[in-house]
C-alpha positions as CSV (number, residue, x, y, z in Angstrom):
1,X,93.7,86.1,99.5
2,X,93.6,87.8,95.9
3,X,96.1,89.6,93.5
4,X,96.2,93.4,93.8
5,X,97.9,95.8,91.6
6,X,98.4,99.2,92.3
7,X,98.9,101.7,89.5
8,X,100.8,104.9,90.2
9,X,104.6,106.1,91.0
10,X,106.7,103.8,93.3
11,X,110.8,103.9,93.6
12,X,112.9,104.9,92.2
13,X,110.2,107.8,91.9
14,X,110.1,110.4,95.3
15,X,107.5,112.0,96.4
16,X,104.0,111.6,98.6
17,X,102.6,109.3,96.3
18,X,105.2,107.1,95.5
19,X,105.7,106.8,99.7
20,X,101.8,106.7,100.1
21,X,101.7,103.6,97.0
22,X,104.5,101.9,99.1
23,X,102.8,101.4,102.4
24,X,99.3,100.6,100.8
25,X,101.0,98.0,99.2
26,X,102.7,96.9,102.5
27,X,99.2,96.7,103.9
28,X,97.4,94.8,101.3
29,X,100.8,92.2,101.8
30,X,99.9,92.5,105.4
31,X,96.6,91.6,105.2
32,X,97.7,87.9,103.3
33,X,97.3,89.5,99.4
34,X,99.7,89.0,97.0
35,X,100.4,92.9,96.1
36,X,102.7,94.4,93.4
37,X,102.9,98.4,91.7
38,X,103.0,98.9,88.3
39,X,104.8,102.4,88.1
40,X,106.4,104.9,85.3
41,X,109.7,104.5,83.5
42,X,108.6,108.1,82.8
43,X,106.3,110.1,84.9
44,X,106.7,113.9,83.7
45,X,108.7,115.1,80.1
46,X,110.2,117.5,81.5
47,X,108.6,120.4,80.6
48,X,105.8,119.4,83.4
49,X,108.1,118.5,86.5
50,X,109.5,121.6,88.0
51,X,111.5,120.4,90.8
52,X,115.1,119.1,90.4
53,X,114.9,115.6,89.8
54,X,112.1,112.9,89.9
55,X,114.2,110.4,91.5
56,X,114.9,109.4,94.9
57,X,118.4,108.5,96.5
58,X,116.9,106.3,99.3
59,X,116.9,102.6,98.7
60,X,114.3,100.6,97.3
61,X,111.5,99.3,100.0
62,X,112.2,95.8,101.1
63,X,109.3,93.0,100.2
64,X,107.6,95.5,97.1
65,X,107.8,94.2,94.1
66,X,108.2,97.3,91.6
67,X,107.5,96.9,88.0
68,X,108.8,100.2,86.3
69,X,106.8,100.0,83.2
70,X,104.5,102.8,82.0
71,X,105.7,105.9,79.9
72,X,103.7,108.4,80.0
73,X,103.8,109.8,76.0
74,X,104.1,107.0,74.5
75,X,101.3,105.2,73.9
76,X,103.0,102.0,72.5
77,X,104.2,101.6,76.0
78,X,99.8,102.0,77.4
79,X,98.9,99.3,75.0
80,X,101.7,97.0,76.3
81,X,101.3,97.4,79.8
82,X,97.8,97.0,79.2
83,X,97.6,94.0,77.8
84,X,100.1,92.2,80.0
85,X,97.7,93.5,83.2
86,X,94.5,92.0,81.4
87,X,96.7,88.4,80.6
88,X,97.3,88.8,84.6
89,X,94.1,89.1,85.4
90,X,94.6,90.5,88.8
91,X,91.5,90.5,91.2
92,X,91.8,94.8,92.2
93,X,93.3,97.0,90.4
94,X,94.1,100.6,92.4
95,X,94.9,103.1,90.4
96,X,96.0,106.7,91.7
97,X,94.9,109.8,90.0
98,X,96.2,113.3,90.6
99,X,96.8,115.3,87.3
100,X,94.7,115.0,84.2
101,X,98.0,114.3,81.9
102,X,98.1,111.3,83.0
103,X,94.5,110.7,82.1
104,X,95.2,109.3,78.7
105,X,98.0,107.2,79.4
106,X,96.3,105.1,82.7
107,X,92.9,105.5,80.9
108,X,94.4,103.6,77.9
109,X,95.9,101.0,80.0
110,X,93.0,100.5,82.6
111,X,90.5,99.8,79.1
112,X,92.8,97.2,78.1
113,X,92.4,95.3,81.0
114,X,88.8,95.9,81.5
115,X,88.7,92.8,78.4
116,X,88.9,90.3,80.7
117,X,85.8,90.6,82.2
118,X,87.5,90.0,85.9
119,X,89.8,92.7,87.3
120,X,87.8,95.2,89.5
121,X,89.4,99.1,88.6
122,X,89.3,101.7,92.0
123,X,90.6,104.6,91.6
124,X,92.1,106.4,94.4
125,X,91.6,110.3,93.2
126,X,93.8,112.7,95.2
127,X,92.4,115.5,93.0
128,X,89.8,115.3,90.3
129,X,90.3,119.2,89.2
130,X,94.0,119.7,89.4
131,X,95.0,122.8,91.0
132,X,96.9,124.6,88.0
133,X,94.7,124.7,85.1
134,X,96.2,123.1,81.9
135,X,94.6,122.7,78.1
136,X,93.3,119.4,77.8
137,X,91.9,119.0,81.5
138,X,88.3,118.3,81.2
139,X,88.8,115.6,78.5
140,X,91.6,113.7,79.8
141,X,90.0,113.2,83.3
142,X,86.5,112.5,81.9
143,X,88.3,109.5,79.7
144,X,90.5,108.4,82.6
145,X,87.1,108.3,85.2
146,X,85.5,106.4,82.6
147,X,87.6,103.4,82.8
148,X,87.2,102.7,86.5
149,X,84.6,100.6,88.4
150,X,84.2,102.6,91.8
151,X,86.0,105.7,93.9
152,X,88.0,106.6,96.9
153,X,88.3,110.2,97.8
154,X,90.4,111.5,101.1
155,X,88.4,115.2,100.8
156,X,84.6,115.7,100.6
157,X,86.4,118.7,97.7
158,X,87.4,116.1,95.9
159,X,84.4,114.3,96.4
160,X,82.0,116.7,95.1
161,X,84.6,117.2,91.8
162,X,84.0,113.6,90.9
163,X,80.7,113.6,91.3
164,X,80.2,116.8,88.7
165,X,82.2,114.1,86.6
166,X,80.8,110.9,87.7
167,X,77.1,110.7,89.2
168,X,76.6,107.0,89.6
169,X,79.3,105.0,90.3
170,X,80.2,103.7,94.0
171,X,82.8,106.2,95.3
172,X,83.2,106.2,99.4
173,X,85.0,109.2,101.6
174,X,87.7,108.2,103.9
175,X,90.6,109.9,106.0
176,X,93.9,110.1,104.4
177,X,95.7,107.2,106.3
178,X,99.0,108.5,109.1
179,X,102.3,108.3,107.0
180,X,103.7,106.1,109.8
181,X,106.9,105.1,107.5
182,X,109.0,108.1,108.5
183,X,110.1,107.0,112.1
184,X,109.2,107.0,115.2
185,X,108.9,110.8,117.3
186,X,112.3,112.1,118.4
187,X,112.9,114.8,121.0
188,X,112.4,118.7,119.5
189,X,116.3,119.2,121.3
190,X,117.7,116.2,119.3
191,X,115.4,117.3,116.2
192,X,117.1,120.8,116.5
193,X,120.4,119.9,116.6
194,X,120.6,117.4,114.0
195,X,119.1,120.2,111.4
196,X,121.5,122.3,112.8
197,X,118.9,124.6,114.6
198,X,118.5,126.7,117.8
199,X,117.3,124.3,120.4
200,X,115.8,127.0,122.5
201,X,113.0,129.6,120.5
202,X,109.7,129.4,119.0
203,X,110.2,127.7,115.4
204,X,107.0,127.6,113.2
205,X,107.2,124.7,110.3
206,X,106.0,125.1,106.5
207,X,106.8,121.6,105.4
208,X,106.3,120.5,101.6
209,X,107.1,121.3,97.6
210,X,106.5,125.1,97.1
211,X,103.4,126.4,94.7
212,X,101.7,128.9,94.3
213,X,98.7,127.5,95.9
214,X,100.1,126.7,99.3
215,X,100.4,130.4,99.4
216,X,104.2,130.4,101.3
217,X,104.0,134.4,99.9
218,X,100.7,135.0,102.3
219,X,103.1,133.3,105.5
220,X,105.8,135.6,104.5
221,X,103.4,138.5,104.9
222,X,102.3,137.2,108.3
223,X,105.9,136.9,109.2
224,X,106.1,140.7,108.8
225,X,103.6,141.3,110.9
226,X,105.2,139.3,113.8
227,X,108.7,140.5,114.0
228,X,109.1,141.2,117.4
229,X,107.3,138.0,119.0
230,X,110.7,136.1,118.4
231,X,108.9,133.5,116.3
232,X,110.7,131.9,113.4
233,X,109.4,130.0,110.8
234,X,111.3,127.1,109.1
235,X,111.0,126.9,105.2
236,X,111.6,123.0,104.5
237,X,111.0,122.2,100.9
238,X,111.8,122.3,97.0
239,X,110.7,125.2,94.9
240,X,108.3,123.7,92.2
241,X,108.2,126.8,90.7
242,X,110.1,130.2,90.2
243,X,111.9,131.2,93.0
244,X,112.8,134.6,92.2
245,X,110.1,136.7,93.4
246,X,109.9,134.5,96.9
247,X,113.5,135.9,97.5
248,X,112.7,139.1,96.1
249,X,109.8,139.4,98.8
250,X,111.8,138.5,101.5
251,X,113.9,141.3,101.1
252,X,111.4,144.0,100.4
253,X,109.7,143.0,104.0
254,X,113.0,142.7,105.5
255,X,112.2,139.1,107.1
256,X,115.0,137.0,106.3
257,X,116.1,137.0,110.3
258,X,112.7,135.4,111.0
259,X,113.3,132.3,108.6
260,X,114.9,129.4,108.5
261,X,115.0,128.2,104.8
262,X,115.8,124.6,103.9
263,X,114.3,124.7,100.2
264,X,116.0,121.3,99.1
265,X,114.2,118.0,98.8
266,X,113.7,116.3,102.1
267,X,114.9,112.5,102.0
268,X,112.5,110.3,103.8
269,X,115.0,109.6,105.9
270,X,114.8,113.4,107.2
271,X,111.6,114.3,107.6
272,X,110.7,113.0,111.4
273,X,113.7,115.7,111.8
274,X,111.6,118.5,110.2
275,X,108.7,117.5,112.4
276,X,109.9,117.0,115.6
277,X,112.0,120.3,115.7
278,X,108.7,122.8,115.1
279,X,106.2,123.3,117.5
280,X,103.4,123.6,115.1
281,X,102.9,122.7,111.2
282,X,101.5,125.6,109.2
283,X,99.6,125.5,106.0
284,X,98.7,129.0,105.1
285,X,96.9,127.2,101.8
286,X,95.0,129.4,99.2
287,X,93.0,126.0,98.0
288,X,93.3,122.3,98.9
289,X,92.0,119.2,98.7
290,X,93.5,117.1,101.3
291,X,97.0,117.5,102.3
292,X,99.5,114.9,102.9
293,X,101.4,117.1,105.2
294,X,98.6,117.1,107.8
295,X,98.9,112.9,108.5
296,X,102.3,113.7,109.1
297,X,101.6,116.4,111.3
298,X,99.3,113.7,112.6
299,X,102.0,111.0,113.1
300,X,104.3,113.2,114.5
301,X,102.0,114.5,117.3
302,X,102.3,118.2,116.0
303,X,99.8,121.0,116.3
304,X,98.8,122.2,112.9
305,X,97.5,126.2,111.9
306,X,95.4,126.1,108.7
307,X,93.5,128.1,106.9
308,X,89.9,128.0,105.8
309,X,89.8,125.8,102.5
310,X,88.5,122.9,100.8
311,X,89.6,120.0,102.5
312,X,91.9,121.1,105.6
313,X,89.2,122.2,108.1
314,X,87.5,119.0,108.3
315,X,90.8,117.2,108.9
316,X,91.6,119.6,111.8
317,X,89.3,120.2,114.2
318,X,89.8,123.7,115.5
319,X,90.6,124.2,119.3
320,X,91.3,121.1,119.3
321,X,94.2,119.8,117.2
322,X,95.1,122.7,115.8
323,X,93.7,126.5,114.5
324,X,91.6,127.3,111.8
325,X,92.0,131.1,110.2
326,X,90.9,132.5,107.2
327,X,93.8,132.6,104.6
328,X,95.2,136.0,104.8
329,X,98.2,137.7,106.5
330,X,96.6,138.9,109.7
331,X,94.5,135.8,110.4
332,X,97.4,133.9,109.8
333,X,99.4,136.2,112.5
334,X,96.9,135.8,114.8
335,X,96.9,132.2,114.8
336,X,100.1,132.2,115.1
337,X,100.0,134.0,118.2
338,X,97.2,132.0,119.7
339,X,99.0,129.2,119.3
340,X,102.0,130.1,121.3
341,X,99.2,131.4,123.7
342,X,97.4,127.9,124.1
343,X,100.8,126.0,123.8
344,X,101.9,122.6,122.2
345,X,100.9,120.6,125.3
346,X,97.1,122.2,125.1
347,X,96.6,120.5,121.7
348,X,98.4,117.1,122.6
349,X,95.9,114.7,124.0
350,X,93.5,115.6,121.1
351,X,96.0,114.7,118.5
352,X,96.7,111.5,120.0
353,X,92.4,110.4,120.4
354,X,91.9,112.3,116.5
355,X,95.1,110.3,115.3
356,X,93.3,106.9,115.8
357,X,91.1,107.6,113.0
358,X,93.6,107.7,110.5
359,X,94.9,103.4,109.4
360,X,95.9,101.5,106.7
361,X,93.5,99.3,107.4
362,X,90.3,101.2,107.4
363,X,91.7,102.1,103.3
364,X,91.9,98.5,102.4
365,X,88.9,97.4,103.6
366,X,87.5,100.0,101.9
367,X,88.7,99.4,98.4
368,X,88.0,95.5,99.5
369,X,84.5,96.5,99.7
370,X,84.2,98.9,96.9
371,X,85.6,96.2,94.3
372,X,82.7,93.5,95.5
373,X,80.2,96.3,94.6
C-alpha cells in the first residue's frame, strides 16, 4: 500500500476530468492505497472558461478526500501547495495535463516537491498541443513536462506530441478507461421519455461541450443533406464558444425540424439518459486526440460514427463498433445512412468483446509500473 496524490480538478469542479480524477482515485482506494486529489480553488480567470459556470450542482463523491487548494494565477498559492506535498512526501504523484496555462502553476508546484528526493511525478497528458492555439504555449508545456518523472498518453497523437517535447523519458500508451460512473444502461423507450423525446424515430446523438474543433457546423451540413430520411439528431451540450453563427446556420439550411437541441450542461446524473435514447454517437471531429465521449459510448453499448482524425479511428474499429468517414458533410451523410442500413444490433456484440479492453485497473497498474521505473 503507498500514498498517491492526484493533481488536477475534482468537485466541486464539473467536467470530464474532474469525473475521470474521481474514479482513478476510487480505483487506486480500491486497490488498498491511501489516495487523495489536490484540486483548484481556481481553475480558469474567467476570461479562459467560456461555458456558464465551472461548478457542479451534484454532490460531492462519497470516500474522496478533496483538498481544494491550488489557484491557478497566483503563484503564492504554487509555492504553498508545493511545499506542503514535498512535507507529505507521498509515494506517486498523478498529475493531469490538458492546457498549457496551467503549465506554470502545476510545473511550480510539481518542482517543489521533487526536493524530497522520494515522490515519483506521472503525468497523465490528455493533450500535449492544446487544440486552440494561445501565446505562451510552447514554453509553459515545455516547463510543466520538465518537472515529471514518466508519461501516460490515451492517443498515439498525443503520444507523438510529447515525444517532439520529451524524447527520453518512460511514457507508455493505454486506452482511455469506460466511464462506468454514470449508471447502469436503461431502455432507449424509458431514455426517450424522460428527456422528453419521441420514443419512436431514428435519433442520432452529438454529446459534449461545443468547439469549434468538434466541427458540430460540418454535422449541421450533413443534416441538410438528409432531410428526407426522417433522421434527427440530438444536440446535448454547453456552447463553449459563440453561439450566434451555430443558430444563424441552422436557419439558412432550414434544419431546425431535424434537431433536437439540449445545449445546457448535462449533470452526471443525466447523461446514461443522453446515451441510451440515441441509436448511435456521432463525432463529426475536425481534430482529436482521444475523446472522452467515445468510453461513454463504450459503456453505454452505443454505435459510434467518426471521422478520420488523430486519435478516434484507432479507438473505433470500423465495421465493427462503429463507422469511420472522412470529416466532411457528405461522408458524414453517408455514414449516417449506413448506419441505419447495418442497424444498432449489427454493431452490438463487438462493442461488448472491444469494451473489455477499456479498466481502471489496466491504468493503475500502469502508473504503478511507470513510477518504479
Amino acid at each position: 500500500m503507498g500514498k498517491v496524490v492526484i493533481i488536477g480538478p475534482a468537485h466541486p469542479l464539473r467536467g470530464g476530468l474532474a469525473t475521470f480524477n474521481q474514479r482513478l482515485a476510487k480505483e487506486f482506494i480500491l486497490s488498498g492505497h491511501e489516495c487523495s486529489i489536490c484540486s483548484f480553488s481556481l481553475q480558469y480567470p474567467s476570461f479562459l472558461f467560456p461555458g456558464k459556470t465551472q461548478y457542479t450542482d451534484d454532490p460531492a463523491p462519497e470516500g474522496i478526500k478533496i483538498n481544494t487548494v491550488i489557484n491557478s494565477i497566483n503563484p503564492f498559492s504554487w509555492v504553498k501547495v508545493g511545499n506542503r506535498l514535498r512535507k507529505d512526501r507521498p509515494d506517486i504523484i498523478i498529475v493531469r495535463f490538458w492546457l498549457p496555462f496551467m503549465g506554470p502553476a502545476v510545473g511550480t508546484i510539481l518542482r517543489r516537491v521533487k526536493k524530497n528526493k522520494h515522490t515519483r511525478i506521472v503525468c497523465i497528458a490528455d493533450n500535449v498541443i492544446p487544440h486552440e492555439k494561445r501565446p505562451g504555449d510552447k514554453p509553459f508545456t515545455k516547463y510543466f513536462l520538465k518537472s515529471c518523472d514518466a508519461f501516460v498518453t490515451m492517443s498515439e497523437k498525443v503520444m507523438n506530441d510529447l515525444r517532439t517535447f520529451e524524447k527520453s523519458k518512460p511514457a507508455q500508451l493505454v486506452q482511455h478507461p469506460l466511464y462506468d460512473t454514470f449508471g447502469d444502461i436503461i431502455s432507449k423507450e424509458e431514455a426517450r421519455k424522460h428527456i422528453g423525446l419521441p420514443e419512436n424515430g431514428k435519433i442520432v446523438l452529438f454529446f459534449g461541450f461545443i468547439r469549434k474543433y468538434k466541427g458540430l457546423d460540418i454535422l449541421f451540413e450533413a443534416m441538410s443533406l438528409l432531410k428526407n430520411s426522417g433522421i434527427k439528431l440530438l444536440v446535448a451540450g454547453e456552447f463553449y464558444e459563440d453561439e450566434k453563427p451555430y443558430r444563424e446556420q441552422i436557419e439558412k439550411l432550414a434544419i431546425s425540424d431535424l434537431l433536437l437541441l439540449k445545449t445546457d450542461f448535462i449533470p452526471d446524473s443525466e447523461v446514461k439518459y443522453y446515451l441510451c435514447a440515441a441509436d448511435a454517437v456521432i463525432q463529426p471531429y475536425r481534430n482529436a486526440t482521444q475523446s472522452g465521449v467515445t468510453p461513454l459510448a463504450y459503456h453505454f453499448e452505443k454505435p459510434m460514427i467518426v471521422t478520420n482524425v488523430g486519435g478516434l479511428p484507432s479507438l473505433v474499429p470500423h465495421n465493427k463498433v462503429g463507422l469511420v468517414v472522412e470529416p466532411d458533410p457528405p461522408s458524414i451523410a453517408e455514414g449516417i445512412l449506413r448506419f441505419y442500413q447495418l442497424g444498432e444490433d449489427y454493431f452490438i456484440p463487438h462493442l461488448r468483446s472491444e469494451k473489455q479492453k477499456y479498466s481502471w485497473a489496466n491504468l493503475v497498474n500502469t502508473i504503478q509500473n511507470l513510477a518504479r521505473k
